[in-house]
C-alpha positions as CSV (number, residue, x, y, z in Angstrom):
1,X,41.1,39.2,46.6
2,X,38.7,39.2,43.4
3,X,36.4,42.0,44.0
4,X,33.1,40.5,42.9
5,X,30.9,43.6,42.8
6,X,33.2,45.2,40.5
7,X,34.0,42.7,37.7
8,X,30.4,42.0,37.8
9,X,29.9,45.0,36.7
10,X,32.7,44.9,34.3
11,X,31.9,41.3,33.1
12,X,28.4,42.0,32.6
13,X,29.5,45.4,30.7
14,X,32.1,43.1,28.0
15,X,29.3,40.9,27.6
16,X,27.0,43.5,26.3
17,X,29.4,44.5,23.8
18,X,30.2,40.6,22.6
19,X,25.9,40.0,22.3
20,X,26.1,43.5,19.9
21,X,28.7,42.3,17.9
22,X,27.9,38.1,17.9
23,X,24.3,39.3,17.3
24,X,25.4,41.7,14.6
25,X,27.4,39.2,12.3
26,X,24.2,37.1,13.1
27,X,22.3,39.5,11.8
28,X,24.0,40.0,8.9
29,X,24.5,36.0,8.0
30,X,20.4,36.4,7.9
31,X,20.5,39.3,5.4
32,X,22.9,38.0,3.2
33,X,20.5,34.4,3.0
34,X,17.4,36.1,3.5
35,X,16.2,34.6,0.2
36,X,18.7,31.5,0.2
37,X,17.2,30.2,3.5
38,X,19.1,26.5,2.9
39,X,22.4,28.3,2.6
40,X,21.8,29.6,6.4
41,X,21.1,26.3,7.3
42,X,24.5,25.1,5.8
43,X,26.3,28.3,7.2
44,X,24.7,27.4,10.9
45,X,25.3,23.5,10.5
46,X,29.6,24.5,10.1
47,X,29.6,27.1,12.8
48,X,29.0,24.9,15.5
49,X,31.5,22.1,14.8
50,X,34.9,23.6,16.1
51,X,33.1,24.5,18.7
52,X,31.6,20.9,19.4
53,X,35.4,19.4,18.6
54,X,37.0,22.1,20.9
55,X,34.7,20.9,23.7
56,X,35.2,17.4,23.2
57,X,39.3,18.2,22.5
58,X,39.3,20.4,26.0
59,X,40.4,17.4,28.7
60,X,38.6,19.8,31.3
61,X,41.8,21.6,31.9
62,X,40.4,24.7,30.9
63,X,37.8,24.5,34.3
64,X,40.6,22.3,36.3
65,X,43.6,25.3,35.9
66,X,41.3,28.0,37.1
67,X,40.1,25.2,40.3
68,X,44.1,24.1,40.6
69,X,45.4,28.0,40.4
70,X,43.3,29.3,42.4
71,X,43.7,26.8,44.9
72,X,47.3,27.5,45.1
73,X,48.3,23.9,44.0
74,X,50.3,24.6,40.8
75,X,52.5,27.3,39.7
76,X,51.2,29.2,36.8
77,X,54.2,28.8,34.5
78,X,54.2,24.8,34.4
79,X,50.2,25.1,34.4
80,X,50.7,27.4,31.1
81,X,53.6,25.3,29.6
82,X,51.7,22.3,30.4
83,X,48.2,23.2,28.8
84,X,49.9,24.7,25.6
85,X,52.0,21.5,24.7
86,X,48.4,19.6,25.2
87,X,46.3,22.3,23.5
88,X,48.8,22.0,20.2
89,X,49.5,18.1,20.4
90,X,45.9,16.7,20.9
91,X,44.2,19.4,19.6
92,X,45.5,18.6,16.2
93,X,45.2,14.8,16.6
94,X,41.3,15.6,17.6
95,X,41.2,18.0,14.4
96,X,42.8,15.5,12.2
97,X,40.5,12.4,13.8
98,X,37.3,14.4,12.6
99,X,38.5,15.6,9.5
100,X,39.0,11.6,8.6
101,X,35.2,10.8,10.0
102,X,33.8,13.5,8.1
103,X,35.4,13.6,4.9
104,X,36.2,9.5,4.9
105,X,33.3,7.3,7.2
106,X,29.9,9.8,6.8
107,X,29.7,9.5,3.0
108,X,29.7,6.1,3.3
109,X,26.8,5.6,5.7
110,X,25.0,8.2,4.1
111,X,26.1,9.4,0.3
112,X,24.6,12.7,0.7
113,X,26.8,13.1,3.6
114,X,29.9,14.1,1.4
115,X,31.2,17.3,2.2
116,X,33.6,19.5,-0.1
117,X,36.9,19.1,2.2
118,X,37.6,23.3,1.7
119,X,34.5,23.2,4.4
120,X,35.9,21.3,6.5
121,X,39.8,21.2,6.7
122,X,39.8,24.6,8.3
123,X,37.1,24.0,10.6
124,X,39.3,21.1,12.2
125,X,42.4,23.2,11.8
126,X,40.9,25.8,13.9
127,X,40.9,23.4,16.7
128,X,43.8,23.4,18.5
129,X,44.1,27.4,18.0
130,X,40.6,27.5,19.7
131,X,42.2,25.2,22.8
132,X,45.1,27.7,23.1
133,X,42.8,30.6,23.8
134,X,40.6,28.7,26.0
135,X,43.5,27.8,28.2
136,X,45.2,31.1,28.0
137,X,42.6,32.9,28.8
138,X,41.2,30.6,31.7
139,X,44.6,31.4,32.9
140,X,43.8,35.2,32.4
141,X,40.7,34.7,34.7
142,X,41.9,32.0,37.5
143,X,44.9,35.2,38.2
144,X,42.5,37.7,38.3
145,X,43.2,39.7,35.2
146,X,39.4,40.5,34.1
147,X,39.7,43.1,32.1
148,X,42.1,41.1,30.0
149,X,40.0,37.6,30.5
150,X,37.2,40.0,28.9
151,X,38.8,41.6,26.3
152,X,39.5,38.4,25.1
153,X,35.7,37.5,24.1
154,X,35.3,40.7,23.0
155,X,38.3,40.7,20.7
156,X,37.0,37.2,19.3
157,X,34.0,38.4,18.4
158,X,34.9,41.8,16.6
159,X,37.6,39.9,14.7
160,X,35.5,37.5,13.3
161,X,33.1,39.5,10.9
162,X,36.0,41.2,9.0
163,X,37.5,38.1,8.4
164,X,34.6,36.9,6.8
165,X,33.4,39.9,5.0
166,X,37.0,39.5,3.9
167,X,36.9,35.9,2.6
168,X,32.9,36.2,1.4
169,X,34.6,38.8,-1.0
170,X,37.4,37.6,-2.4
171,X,35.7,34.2,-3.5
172,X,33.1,36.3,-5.2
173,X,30.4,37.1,-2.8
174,X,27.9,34.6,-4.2
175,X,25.1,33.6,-1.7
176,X,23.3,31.1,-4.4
177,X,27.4,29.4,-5.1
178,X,27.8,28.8,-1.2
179,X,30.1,31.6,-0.4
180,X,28.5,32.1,2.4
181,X,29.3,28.4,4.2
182,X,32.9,28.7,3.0
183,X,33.4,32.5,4.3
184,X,32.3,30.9,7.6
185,X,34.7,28.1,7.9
186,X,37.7,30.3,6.5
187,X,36.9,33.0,8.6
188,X,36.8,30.9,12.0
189,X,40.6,29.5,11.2
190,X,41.7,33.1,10.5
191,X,40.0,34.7,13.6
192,X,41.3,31.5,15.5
193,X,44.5,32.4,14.8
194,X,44.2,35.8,15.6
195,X,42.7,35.3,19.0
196,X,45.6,32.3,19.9
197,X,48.4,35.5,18.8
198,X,46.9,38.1,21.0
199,X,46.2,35.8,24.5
200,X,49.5,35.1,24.3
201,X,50.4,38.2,23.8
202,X,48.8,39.5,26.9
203,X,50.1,36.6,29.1
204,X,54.0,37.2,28.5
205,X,53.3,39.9,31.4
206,X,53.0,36.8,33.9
207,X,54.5,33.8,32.2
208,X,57.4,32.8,29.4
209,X,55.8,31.5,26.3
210,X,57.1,28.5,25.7
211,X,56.5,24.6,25.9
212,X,56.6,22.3,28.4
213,X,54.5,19.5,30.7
214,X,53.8,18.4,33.8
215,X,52.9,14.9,34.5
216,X,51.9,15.8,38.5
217,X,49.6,18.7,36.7
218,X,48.6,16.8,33.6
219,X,47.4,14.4,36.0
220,X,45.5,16.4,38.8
221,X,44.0,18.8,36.0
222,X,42.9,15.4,34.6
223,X,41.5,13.6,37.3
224,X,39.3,16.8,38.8
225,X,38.7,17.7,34.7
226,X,37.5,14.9,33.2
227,X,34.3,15.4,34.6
228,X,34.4,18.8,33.4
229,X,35.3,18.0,30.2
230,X,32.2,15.4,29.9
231,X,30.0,18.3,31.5
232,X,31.1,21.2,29.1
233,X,31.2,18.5,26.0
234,X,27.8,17.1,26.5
235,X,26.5,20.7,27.4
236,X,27.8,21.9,23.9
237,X,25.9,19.1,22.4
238,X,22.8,19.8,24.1
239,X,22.5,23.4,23.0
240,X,23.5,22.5,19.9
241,X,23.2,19.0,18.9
242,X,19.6,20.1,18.0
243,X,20.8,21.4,15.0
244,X,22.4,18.3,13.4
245,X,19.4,16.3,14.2
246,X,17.7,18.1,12.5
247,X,19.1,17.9,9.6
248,X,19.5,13.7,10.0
249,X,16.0,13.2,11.2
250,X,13.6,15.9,9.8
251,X,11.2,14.0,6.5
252,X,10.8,16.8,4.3
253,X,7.1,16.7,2.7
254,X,7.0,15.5,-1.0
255,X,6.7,18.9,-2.5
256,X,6.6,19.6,-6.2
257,X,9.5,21.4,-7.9
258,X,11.3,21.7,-4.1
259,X,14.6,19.7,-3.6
260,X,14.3,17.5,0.0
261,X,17.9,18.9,0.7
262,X,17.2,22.7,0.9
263,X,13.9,21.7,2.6
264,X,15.9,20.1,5.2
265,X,18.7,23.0,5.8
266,X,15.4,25.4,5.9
267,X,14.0,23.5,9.2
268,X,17.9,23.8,10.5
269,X,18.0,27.7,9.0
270,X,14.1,28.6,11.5
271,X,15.6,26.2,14.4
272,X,19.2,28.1,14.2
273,X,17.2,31.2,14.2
274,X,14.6,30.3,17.1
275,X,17.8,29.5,18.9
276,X,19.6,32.9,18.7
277,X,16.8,34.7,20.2
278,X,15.9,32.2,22.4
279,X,19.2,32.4,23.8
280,X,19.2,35.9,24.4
281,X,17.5,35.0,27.6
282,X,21.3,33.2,28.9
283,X,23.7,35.7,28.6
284,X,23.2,37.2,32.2
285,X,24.1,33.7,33.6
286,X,26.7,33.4,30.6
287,X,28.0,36.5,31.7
288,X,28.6,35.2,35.0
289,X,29.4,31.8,35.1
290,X,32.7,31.9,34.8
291,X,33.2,34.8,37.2
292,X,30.9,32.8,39.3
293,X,32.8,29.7,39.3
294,X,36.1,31.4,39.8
295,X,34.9,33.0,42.8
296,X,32.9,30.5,44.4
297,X,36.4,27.9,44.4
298,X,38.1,30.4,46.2
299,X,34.8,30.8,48.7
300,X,34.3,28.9,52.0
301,X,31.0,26.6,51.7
302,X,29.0,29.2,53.7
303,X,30.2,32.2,51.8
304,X,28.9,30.8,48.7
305,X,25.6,29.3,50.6
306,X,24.4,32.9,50.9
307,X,25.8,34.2,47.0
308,X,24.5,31.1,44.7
309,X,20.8,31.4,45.9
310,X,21.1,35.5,45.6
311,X,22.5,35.3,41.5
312,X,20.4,32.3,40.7
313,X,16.7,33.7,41.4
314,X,18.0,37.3,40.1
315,X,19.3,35.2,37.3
316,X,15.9,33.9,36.8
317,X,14.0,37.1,37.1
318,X,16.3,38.8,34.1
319,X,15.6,35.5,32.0
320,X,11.9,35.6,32.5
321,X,11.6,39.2,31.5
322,X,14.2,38.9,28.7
323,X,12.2,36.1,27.5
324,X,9.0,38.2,27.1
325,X,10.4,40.5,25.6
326,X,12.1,38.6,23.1
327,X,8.9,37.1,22.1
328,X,7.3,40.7,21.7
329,X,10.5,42.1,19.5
330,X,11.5,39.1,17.2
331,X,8.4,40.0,14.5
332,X,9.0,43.5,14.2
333,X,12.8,44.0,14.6
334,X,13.6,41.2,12.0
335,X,11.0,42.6,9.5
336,X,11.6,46.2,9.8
337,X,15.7,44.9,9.2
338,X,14.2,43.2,6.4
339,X,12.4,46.0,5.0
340,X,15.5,48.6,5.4
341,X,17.4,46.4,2.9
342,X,15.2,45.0,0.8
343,X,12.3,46.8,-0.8
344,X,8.7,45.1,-2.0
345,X,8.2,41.7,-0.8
346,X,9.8,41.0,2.7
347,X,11.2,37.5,2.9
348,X,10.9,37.7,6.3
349,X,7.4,37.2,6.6
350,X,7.0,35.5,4.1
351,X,9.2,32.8,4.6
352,X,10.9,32.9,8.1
353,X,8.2,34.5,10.7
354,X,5.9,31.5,11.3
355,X,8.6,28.8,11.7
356,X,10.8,30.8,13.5
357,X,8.2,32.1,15.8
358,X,6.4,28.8,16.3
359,X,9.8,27.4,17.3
360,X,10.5,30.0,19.7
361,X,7.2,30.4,21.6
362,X,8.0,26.4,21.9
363,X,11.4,26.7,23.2
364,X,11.9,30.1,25.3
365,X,10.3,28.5,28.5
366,X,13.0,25.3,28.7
367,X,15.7,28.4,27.9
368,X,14.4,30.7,30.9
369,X,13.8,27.2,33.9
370,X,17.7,26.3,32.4
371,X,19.0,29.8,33.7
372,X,18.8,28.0,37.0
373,X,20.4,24.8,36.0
374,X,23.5,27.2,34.7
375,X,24.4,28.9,38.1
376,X,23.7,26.2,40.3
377,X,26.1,23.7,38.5
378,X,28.7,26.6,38.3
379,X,28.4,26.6,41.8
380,X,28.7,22.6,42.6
381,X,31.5,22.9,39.8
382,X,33.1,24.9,42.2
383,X,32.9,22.7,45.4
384,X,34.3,19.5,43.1
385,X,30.4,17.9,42.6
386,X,31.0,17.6,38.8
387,X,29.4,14.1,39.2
388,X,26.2,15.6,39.7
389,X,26.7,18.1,36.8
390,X,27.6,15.5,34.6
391,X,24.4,13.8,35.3
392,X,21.8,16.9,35.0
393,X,23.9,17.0,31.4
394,X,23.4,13.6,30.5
395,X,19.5,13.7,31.7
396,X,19.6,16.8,29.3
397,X,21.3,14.8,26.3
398,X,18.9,11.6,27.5
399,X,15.5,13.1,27.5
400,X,16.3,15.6,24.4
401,X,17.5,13.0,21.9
402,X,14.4,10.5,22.9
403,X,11.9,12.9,22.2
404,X,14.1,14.0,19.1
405,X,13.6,10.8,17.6
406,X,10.1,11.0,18.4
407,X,9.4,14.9,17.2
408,X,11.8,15.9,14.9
409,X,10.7,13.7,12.2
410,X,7.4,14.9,11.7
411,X,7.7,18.8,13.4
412,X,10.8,19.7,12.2
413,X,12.3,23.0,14.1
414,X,9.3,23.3,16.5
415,X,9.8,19.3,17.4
416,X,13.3,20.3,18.2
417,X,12.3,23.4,20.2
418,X,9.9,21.0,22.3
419,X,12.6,18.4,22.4
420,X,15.2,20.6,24.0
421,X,11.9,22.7,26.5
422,X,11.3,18.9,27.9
423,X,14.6,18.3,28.6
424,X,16.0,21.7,30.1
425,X,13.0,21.5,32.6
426,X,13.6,17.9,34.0
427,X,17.6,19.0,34.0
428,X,16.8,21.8,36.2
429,X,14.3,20.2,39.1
430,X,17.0,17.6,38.9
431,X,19.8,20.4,39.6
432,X,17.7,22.6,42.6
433,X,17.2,19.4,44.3
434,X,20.9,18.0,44.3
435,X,22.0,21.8,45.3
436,X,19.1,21.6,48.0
437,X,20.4,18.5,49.6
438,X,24.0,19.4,49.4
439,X,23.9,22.8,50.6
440,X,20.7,22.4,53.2
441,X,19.6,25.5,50.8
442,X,16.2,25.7,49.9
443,X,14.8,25.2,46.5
444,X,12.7,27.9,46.7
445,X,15.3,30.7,48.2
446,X,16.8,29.5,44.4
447,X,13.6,30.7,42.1
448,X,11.9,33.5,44.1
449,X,13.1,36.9,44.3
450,X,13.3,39.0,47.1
451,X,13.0,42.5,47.9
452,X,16.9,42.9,48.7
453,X,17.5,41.4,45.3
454,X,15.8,44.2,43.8
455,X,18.5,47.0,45.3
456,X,21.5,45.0,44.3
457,X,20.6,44.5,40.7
458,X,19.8,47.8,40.6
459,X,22.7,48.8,41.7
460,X,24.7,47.1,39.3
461,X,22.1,48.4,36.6
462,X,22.9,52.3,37.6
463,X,26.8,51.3,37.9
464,X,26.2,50.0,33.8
465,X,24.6,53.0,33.4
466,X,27.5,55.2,34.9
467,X,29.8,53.6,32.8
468,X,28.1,53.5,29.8
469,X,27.7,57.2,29.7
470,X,31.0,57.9,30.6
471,X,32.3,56.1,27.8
472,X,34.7,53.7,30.1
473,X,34.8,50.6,31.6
């Protein structure tokens, strides 16, 4: 049995190291465009679309495997046979299908929509390598190998920042030129790669590598996925969807001797940046949720009755305080970072601090409610009420693209920040009260903490601590 205590522990442990290192290589996008803000908002627009194609490619087999495997129903060979064939076939189709829209049907509804196709083609190739991962290593976690289901995200993430120092070197290492955007969409095809070689590496220990499918499979891990597919798809677009509108909406002022474009990509640049730190505040409940969901499947209805309510208001707790002190430590860890590398003026405050902080005091308190939104549809995931996930997403993508329309025009990043705070709130009363009537749990045992709560997170904070100072996990 999946001892949750531990690989809490553990999980939370892997995901420290992945925030270090995703945060690092953001870190280091910033320097490098520090003074070429639009060419962050370029480099921030192409990081998210394999991600948003990989979602919408994803068939919800990756959540369906873990609900089918751990429910005994399948055999993991024909599940792993299965989901390869799919993640290779379609993937590529999807990549293929997107490459057309982009490069072929956006430049004609909008001609500044033309995009040079060494952006994109690998972006789209990278898809169906991201969908072998995903199902690999949803594999990795639905048979209890942690360790290896976290070493997975932490292999992802260190291998991505020497492929694009890499790449951002050998075509010259010209921010002004747009190395920058190209290093980025190179450098997610080769870590891509890289990731698809060593999950399957790991799983020749439990399964052959080879292809096959399973029509009885295909079709359960469709019919319980689809909703989670739709879920995780219009979840994607919701955290990052913001970003793209952006970029469509926002009516740069008429300013002299300043080109509309790179006004544009500056509003995406603050917003991307708002969003990084305002996002800090998730990765407790990140951490978790697929742990979360893996155990609550193989939970009985009360078991998980008494856990959800426990991880959700601790969840909240960790967000709140995260969240203040994000808003105390953006200003003076960004400038001093500034500072170290640049000497004189600091473009940080003289171009970034204001939007960026404006944004973020906007968007931190829809980020911190949504922590509760996160565990409780993990946990009616888990007991096959995707319907009602579904539907706190689409009240998120609903509310968040009306006001959008209505914001983002005018306000730019901090309209999107709004935008995205109005929607994540009504999302999550939406979400406590559907949990509340199907679980006779009350909303408020979800948000409060209690004084138990206090000795089991710190318990799990002094078992960090342990391991951290012995060096192991």
């Amino acid at each position: 049995m999946l001892n949750f205590r531990r690989w809490v522990v553990f999980t939370f442990l892997v995901h420290l190291m992945v925030i270090a290192v995703d945060k690092g290589g953001g870190l280091l996008l910033y320097l490098l465009t520090r003074n070429e803000v639009d060419q962050h908002g370029r480099a921030s627009l192409l990081a998210s679309l394999p991600f948003i194609l990989m979602s919408a490619a994803n068939l919800g087999l990756a959540t369906s495997l873990v609900y089918l495997l751990r429910r005994n129903r399948f055999g993991v060979q024909k599940v792993f046979e299965t989901t390869m064939t799919v993640a290779l076939v379609w993937g590529t189709l999807v990549g293929a299908l997107a490459a057309v829209l982009v490069l072929g049907l956006l430049p004609l509804v909008r001609p500044d929509w033309a995009f040079d196709p060494w952006l994109v083609i690998p972006m789209c190739g990278a898809v169906p390598l991201l969908l072998v991962a995903s199902y690999g290593n949803s594999i990795q976690l639905a048979t209890e190998r942690i360790k290896d289901y976290g070493a997975v995200h932490l292999v992802s993430s260190l291998a991505y920042l020497p492929a694009f120092f890499a790449i951002f070197v050998v075509l010259g290492a010209n921010v002004a030129e747009g190395d920058v955007p190209m290093a980025v969409s190179w450098g997610r095809l080769v870590t891509a790669a890289f990731v698809a070689m060593v999950v399957l590496t790991m799983l020749r220990n439990i399964v052959k590598v080879r292809l096959g499918f399973d029509r009885l499979f295909f079709r359960a891990g469709c019919s319980y996925g689809w909703r989670a597919n739709l879920n995780s798809t219009i979840t994607y677009l919701n955290h990052r969807l913001d970003l793209l509108i952006v970029g469509a909406l926002y009516v740069a002022p008429a300013t002299t001797g300043s080109n509309s474009t790179d006004l544009v990509l500056e509003q995406v640049a603050f917003y991307s940046m708002a969003v990084t730190w305002a996002e800090l505040v998730w990765h407790f409940p990140e951490a978790m949720r697929d742990l979360f969901f893996s155990k609550v499947a193989g939970s009985t209805h009360e078991q998980a009755k008494l856990l959800t309510p426990v991880f959700s208001r601790i969840g909240l707790f960790v967000s709140l305080v995260g969240g203040l002190l994000v808003m105390q430590l953006v200003d003076p860890v960004m400038g001093t970072i500034t500072s170290l590398v640049q000497s004189g003026s600091n473009p940080w405050y003289e171009h970034w601090s204001d939007p960026v902080g404006q944004s973020l005091l906007v968007l931190l308190p829809g980020t911190v409610a949504f922590t509760v939104s996160k565990l409780l549809q993990a946990d009616l995931a888990a007991r096959d009420k995707l319907q009602q996930c579904v539907n706190a997403q689409l009240m998120v993508l609903a509310v968040m693209l009306a006001a959008d329309a209505a914001l983002v025009p005018d306000y730019g990043a901090v309209g999107a920040a709004a935008a995205s705070t109005v929607a994540y709130v009504v999302a999550t009363i939406y979400t406590l009260w559907v949990y509340s009537r199907e679980t006779g749990t009350s909303s408020w045992k979800c948000l409060f903490v209690h004084g138990d709560d206090f000795h089991y997170l710190g318990d799990v904070v002094r078992t960090v601590w342990r391991k951290i100072r012995r060096g192991k996990l």
